[in-house]
C-alpha positions as CSV (number, residue, x, y, z in Angstrom):
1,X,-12.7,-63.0,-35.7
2,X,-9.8,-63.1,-32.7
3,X,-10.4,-66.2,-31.2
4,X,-7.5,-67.5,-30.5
5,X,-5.8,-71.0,-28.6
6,X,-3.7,-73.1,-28.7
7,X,-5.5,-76.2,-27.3
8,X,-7.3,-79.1,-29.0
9,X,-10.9,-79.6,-28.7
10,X,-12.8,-82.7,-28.2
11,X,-16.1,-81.6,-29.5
12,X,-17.6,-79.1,-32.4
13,X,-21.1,-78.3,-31.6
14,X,-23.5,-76.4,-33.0
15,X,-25.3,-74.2,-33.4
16,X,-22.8,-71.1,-32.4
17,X,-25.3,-69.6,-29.9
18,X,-26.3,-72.8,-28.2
19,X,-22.4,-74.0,-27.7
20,X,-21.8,-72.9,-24.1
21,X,-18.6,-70.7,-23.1
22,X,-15.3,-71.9,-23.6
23,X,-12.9,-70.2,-21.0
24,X,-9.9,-71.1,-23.2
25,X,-10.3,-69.1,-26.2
26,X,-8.8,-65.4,-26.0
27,X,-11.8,-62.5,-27.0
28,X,-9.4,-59.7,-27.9
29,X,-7.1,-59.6,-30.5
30,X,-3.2,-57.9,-30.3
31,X,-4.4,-54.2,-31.3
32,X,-6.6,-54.2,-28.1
33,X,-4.4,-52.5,-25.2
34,X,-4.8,-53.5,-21.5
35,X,-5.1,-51.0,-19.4
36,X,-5.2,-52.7,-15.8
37,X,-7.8,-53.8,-13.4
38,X,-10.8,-51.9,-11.4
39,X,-13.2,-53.3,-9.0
40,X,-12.7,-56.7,-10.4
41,X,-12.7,-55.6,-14.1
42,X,-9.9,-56.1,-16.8
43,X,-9.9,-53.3,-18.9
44,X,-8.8,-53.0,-22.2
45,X,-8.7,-50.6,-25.2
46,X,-8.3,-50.0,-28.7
47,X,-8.2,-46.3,-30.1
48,X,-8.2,-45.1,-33.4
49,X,-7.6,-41.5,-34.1
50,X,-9.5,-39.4,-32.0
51,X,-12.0,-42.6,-31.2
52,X,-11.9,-45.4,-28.7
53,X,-13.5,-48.8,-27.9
54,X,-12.9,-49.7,-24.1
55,X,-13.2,-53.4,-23.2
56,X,-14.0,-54.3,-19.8
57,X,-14.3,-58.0,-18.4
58,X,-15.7,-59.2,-15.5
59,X,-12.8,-61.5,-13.4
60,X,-15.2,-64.3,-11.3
61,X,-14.2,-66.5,-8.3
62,X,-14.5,-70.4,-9.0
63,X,-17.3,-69.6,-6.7
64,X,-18.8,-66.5,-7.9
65,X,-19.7,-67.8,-11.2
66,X,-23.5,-66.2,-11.4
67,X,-26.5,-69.0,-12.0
68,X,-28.4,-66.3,-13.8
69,X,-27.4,-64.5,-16.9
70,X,-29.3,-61.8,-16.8
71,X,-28.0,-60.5,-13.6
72,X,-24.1,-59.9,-13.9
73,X,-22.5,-58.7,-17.2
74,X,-19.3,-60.5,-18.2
75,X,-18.1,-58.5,-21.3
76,X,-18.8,-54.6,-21.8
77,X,-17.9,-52.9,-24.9
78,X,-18.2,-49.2,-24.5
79,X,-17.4,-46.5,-28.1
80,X,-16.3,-43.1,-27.3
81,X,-16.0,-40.3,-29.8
82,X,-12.9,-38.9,-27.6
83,X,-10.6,-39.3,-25.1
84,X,-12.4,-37.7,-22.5
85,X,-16.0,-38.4,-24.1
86,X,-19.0,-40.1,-22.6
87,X,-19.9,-43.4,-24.4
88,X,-22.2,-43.3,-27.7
89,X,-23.3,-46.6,-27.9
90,X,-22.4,-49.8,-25.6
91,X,-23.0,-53.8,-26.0
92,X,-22.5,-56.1,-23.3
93,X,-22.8,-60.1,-22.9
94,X,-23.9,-62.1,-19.7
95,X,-21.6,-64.8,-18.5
96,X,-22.7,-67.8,-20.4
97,X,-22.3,-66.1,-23.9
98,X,-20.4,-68.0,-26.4
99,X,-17.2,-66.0,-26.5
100,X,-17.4,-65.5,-30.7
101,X,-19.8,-63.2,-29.8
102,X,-18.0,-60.7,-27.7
103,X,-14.8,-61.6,-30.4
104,X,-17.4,-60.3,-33.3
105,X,-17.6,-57.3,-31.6
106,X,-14.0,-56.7,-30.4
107,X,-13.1,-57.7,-34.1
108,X,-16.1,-55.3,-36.0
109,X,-15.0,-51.7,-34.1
110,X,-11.7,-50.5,-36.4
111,X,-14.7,-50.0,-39.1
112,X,-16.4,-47.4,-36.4
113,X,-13.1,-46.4,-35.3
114,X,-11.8,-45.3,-38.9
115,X,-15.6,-44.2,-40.6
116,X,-18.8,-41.6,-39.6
117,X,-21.4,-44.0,-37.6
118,X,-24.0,-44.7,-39.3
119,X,-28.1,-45.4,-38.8
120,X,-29.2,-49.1,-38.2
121,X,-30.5,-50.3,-41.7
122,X,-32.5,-53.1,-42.2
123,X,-30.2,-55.3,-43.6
124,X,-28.7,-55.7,-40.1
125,X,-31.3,-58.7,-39.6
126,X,-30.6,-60.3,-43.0
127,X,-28.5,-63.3,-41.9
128,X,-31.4,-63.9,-39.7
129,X,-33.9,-63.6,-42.6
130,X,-31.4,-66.2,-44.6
131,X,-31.6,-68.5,-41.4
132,X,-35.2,-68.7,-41.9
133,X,-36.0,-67.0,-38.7
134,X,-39.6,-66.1,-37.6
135,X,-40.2,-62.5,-37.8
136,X,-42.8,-60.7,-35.4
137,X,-43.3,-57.2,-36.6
138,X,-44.4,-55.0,-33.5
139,X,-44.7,-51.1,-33.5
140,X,-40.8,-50.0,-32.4
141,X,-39.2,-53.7,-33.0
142,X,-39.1,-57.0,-35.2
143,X,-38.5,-60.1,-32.5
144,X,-37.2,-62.7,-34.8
145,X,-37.3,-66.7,-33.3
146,X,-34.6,-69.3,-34.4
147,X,-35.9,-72.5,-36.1
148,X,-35.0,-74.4,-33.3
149,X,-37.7,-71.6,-31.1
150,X,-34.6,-71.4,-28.7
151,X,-33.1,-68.3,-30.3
152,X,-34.0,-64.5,-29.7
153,X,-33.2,-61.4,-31.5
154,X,-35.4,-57.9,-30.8
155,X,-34.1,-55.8,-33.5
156,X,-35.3,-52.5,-33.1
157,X,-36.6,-50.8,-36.2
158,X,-35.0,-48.0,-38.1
159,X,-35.8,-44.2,-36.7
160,X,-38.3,-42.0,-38.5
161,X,-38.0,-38.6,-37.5
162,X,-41.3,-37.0,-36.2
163,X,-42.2,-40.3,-35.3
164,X,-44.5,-41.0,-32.2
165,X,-42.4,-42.2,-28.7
166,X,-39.3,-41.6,-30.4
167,X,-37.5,-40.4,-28.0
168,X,-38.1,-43.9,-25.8
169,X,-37.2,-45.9,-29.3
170,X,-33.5,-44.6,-28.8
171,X,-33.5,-46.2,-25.0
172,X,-34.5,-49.7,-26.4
173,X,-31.8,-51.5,-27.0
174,X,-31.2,-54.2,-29.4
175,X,-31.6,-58.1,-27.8
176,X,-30.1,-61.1,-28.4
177,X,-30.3,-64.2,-26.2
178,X,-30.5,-68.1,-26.3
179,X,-32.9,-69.7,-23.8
180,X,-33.5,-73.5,-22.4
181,X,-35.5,-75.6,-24.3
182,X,-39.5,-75.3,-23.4
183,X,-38.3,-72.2,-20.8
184,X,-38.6,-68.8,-20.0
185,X,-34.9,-68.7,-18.5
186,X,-32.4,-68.1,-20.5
187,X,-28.9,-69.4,-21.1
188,X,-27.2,-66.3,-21.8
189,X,-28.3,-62.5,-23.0
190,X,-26.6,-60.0,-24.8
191,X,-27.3,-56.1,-25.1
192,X,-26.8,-53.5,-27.9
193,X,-27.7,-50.1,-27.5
194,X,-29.5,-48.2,-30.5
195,X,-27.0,-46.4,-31.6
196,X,-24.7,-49.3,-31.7
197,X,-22.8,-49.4,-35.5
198,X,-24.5,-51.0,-38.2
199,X,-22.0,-53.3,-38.9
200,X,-21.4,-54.6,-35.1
201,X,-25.5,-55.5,-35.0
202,X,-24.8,-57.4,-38.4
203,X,-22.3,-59.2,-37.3
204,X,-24.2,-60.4,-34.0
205,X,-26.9,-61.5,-36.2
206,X,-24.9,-63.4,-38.1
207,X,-23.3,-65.3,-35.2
208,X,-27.0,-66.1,-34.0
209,X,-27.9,-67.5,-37.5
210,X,-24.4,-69.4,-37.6
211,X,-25.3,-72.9,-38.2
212,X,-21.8,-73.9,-38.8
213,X,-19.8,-76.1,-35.8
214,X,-17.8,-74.3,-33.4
215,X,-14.8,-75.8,-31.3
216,X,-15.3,-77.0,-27.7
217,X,-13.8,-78.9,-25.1
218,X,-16.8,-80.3,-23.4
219,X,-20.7,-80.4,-24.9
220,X,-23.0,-77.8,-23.1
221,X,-25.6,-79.1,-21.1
222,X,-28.3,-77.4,-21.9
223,X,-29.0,-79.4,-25.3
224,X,-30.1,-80.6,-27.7
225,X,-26.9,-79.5,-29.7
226,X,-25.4,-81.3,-32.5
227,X,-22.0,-82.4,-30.9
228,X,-19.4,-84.0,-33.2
229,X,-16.4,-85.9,-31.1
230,X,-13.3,-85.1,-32.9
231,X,-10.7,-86.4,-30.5
């Protein structure tokens, strides 16, 4: 993963998708290429043959942080067959997201870059299933519930051709999001399209079942966390 600094934290906290943004650590790694800025985005890419990843980053005021995640999109990750081709699959992140995530993704596309995409398979969800998340099977989607009932993945289920309302299956995107404890509102949400590569949903999975502590310099509060002082 390309997180990257050169500070020292106070704090590791866990777990990684209830640790709260950390505005020091750097998302993209040195292949990623920045391209300039537009209507208060950075944008960045990374190509690959014929294929590209663009990166775009939302640049906030001290006073234009947004309250609501679910509102304003701070990371957009956009793959494109071609130069000149429309998108084929997009993930995005809402302010508050724990920067590993958007760094899972930024580090995950050279593998859709270099090979064919390929179909969601099932075993996109198995960190979750390791993690001993609660699965709720519904018709389209599998909503899986972290053992602390704070963390939410809707993983959208595998196509079948001739299948019934297909065609609104591929709109669905994939969900992942952390919310307050005992609340509706959530902390931060994060967006995969369908067609998203196989290996980017596994990897966001993974980060949601990541039980492991993460560096940060102050302890979110939103808790409970686990929040180990180490300086």
């Amino acid at each position: 993963m390309n997180i990257q600094t050169s500070d020292r934290y106070r704090y590791m906290v866990a777990p990684l998708y209830l640790a709260g943004p950390e505005s020091s650590m750097t998302v993209l790694g040195p292949d990623w290429h920045h391209q300039g800025y537009a209507d208060r985005t950075s944008v960045f890419v990374y190509r690959c043959d014929s294929r590209l990843v663009v990166a775009r980053q939302r640049i906030y005021a001290c006073d234009d942080v947004p309250e609501s995640p679910d509102l304003v999109w701070h990371w957009e990750f956009t793959g494109h067959p071609a130069l000149e081709a429309s998108p084929v699959w997009k993930v995005k992140f809402s302010h508050r997201t724990p920067p590993e995530f958007p760094a899972a993704v930024a580090d995950s596309v050279n593998r859709w870059t270099a090979t064919p995409r390929q179909h969601v398979p099932p075993q996109a969800t198995e960190p979750l299933a390791e993690g001993e998340w609660m699965a709720d099977h519904g018709t389209n989607d599998v909503t899986w519930y972290s053992p602390e009932d704070r963390g939410l993945v809707i993983a959208r289920k595998p196509e079948v051709p001739g299948e019934e309302g297909l065609r609104a299956q591929r709109r669905a995107p994939w969900v992942f999001a952390a919310r307050l404890p005992g609340a509706e509102r959530l902390l931060w949400a994060g967006v995969a399209s369908a067609a998203a590569p196989s290996h980017i949903l596994y990897a966001l999975c993974a980060g949601m079942a990541d039980q492991r502590p993460v560096p940060r310099h102050e302890i979110p509060q939103h808790g409970p966390v686990l929040a180990l002082r180490v300086s």
